[in-house]
C-alpha positions as CSV (number, residue, x, y, z in Angstrom):
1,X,27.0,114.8,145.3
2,X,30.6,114.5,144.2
3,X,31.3,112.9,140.2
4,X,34.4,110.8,139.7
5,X,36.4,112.3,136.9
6,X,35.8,110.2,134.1
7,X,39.2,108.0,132.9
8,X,40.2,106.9,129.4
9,X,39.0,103.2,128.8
10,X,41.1,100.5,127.7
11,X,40.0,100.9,124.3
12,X,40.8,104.2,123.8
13,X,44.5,103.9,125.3
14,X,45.0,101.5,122.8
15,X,43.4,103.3,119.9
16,X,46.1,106.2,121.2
17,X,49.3,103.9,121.3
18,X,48.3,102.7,117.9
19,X,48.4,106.0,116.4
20,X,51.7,107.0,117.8
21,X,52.8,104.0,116.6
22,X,51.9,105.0,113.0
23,X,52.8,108.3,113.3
24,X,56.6,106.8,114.9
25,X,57.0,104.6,112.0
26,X,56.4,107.5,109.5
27,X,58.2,109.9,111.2
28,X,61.3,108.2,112.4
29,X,62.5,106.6,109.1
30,X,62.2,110.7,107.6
31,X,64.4,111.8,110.1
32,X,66.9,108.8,109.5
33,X,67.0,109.5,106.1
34,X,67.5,112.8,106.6
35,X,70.5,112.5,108.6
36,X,72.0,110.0,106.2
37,X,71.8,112.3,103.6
38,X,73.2,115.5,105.8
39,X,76.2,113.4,106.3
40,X,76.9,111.9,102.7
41,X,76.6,115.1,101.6
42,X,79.1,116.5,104.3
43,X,81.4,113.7,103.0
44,X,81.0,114.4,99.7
45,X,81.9,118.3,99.8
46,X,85.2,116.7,102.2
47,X,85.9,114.7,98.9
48,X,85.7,117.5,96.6
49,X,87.8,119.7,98.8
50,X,90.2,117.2,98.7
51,X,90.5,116.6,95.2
52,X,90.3,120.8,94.7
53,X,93.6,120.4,97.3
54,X,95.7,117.6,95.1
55,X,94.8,119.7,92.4
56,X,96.5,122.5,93.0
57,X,99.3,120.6,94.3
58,X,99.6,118.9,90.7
59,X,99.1,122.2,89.1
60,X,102.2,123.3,90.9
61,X,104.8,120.9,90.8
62,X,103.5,118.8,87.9
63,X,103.6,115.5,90.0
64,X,101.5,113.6,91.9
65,X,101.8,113.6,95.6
66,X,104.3,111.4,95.8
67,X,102.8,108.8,98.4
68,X,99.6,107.6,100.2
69,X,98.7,109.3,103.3
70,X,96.3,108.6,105.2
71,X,95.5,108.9,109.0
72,X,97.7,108.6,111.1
73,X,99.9,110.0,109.0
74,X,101.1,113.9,110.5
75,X,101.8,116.9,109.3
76,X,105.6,116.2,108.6
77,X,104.6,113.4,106.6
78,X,101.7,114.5,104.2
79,X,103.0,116.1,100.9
80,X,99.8,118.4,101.0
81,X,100.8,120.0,103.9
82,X,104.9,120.1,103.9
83,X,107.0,120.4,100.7
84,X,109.3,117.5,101.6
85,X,111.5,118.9,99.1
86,X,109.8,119.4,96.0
87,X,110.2,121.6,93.2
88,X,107.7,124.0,92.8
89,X,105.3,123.3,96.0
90,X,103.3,126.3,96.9
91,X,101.4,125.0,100.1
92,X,100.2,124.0,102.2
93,X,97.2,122.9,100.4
94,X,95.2,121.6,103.4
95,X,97.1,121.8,105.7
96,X,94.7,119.8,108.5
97,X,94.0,116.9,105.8
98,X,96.4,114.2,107.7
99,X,94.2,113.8,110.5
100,X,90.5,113.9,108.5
101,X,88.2,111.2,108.9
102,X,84.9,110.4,107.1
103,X,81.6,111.1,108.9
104,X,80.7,107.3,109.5
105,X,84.6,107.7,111.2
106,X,86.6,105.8,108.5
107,X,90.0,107.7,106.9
108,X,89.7,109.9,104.0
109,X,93.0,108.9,102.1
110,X,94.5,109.1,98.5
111,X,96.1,106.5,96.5
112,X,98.9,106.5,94.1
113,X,98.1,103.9,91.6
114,X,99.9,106.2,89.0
115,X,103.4,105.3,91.1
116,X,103.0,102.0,90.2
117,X,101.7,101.9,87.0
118,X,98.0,100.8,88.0
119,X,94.9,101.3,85.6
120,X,92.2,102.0,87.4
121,X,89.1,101.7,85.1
122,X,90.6,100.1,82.2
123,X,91.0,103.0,79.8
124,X,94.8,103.0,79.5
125,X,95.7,106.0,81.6
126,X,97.2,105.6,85.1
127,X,94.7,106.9,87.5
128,X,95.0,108.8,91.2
129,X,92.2,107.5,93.3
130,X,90.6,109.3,96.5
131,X,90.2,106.6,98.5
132,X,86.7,106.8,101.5
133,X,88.0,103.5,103.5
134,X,86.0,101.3,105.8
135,X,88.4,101.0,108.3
136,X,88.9,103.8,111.1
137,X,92.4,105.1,111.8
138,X,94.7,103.0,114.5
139,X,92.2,99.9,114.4
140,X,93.0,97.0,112.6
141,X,91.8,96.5,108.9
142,X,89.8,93.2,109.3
143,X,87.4,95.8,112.0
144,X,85.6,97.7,109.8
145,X,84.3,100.4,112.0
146,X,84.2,103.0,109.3
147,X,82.1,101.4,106.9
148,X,79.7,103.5,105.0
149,X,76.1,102.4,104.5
150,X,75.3,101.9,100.4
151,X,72.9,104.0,100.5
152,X,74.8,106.8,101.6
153,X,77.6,105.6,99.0
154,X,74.9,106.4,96.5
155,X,74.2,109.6,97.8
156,X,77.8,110.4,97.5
157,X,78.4,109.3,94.0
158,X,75.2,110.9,93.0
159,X,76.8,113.8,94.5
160,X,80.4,113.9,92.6
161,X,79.6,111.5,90.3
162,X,76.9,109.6,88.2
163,X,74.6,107.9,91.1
164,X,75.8,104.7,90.4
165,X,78.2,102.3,92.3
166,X,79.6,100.5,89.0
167,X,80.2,103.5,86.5
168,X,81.8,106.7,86.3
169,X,84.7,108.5,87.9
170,X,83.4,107.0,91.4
171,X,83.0,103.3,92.4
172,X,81.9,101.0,95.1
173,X,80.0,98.4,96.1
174,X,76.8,97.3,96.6
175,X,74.9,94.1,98.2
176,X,74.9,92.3,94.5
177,X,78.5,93.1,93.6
178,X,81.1,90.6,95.0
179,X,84.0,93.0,93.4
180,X,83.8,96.1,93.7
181,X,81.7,96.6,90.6
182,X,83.7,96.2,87.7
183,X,87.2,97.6,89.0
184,X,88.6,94.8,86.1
185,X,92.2,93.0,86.6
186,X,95.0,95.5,86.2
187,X,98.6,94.8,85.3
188,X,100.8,95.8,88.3
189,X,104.1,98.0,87.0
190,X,107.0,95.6,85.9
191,X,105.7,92.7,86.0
192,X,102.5,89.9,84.6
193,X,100.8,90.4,88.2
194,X,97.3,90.9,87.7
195,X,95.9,93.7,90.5
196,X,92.2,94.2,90.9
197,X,90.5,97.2,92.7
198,X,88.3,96.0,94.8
199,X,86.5,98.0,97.7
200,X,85.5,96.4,100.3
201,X,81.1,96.9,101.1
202,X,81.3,100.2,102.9
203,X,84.4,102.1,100.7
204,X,84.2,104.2,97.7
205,X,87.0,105.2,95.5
206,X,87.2,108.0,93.2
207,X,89.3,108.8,90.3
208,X,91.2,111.8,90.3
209,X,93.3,113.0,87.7
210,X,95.0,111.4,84.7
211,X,98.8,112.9,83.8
């Protein structure tokens, strides 16, 4: 007499489904956060690099690059990679850095505060900030596409900086923080206008150098 292979019973489908289930919803937020981490730290070592780059730059000609640039600026028109007549430039200093984005897509740029006269965390010195921005290059501002999740921003800061959004060289903002976590009002050069650093959720900036 020919036997039937014996099936799996309802019951012991489910009991299966269940336990990939588990293992899916132990599993899958590891691997998330791995990659999350993989990439702030990625983005960190493109901020350091950057900051090695500017530098140099201020070692050599005892200025600040003399402008923002940011994506999509070009080669011709970044001071890191073309001496646009300046005394004592020795680049280029990256030369590829006019073109670099962020690894959640948003621009990496730099931000001369110290070219007009803007404090950046209050302690009397005009500041150079590197400046991770939200917003990806060629789309509008109000778009956002580049914004960075916070809890990669924390990675970051832990990684240059102190691990926290609202002190130290590096600062951003979190879900509790409606400005950009005590930036402070800043006197804009030449005039009473008060100025206040504010990142928008998703941005970090990061002071530089002090002259």
């Amino acid at each position: 007499m020919i036997q039937r292979a014996r099936g799996f019973t309802l019951i012991e489908l489910l009991v299966v489904i269940s336990i990939i289930s588990i293992l899916s919803s132990i599993v899958l937020p590891s691997l998330n956060q791995a990659r999350v981490k993989a990439k702030a730290t990625a983005t960190a070592e493109q901020v350091r690099q950057l900051h090695n780059s500017i530098a140099f730059y201020i070692s050599d000609t005892k200025i600040y690059p003399p402008f923002r640039c940011i994506p999509p600026c070009d080669v011709n028109g970044d001071p890191l990679a073309s001496p646009m007549g300046v005394s004592g430039w020795n680049g280029p200093y990256r030369p590829s850095f006019y073109n670099t984005v962020h690894n959640w897509g948003g621009a990496i740029g730099y931000t001369p505060f110290p070219s007009s006269g803007l404090d950046f965390d209050g302690d009397g010195i005009k500041d150079y900030l590197i400046d991770l921005d939200d917003d990806v290059p060629g789309e509008g501002w109000e778009l956002n596409h580049g914004q960075i999740p916070v809890s990669a921003l924390r990675i970051i800061d832990g990684i240059i900086d102190d691990g926290n959004l609202s002190t130290g060289q590096a600062r951003g903002r979190d879900e509790t923080d409606l400005c950009g976590a005590g930036m402070g009002a800043l006197t804009g050069n030449g005039s009473n206008t008060q100025w206040e650093i504010c990142p928008a959720t998703g941005e970090l900036y990061i002071k530089l150098l002090s002259l």
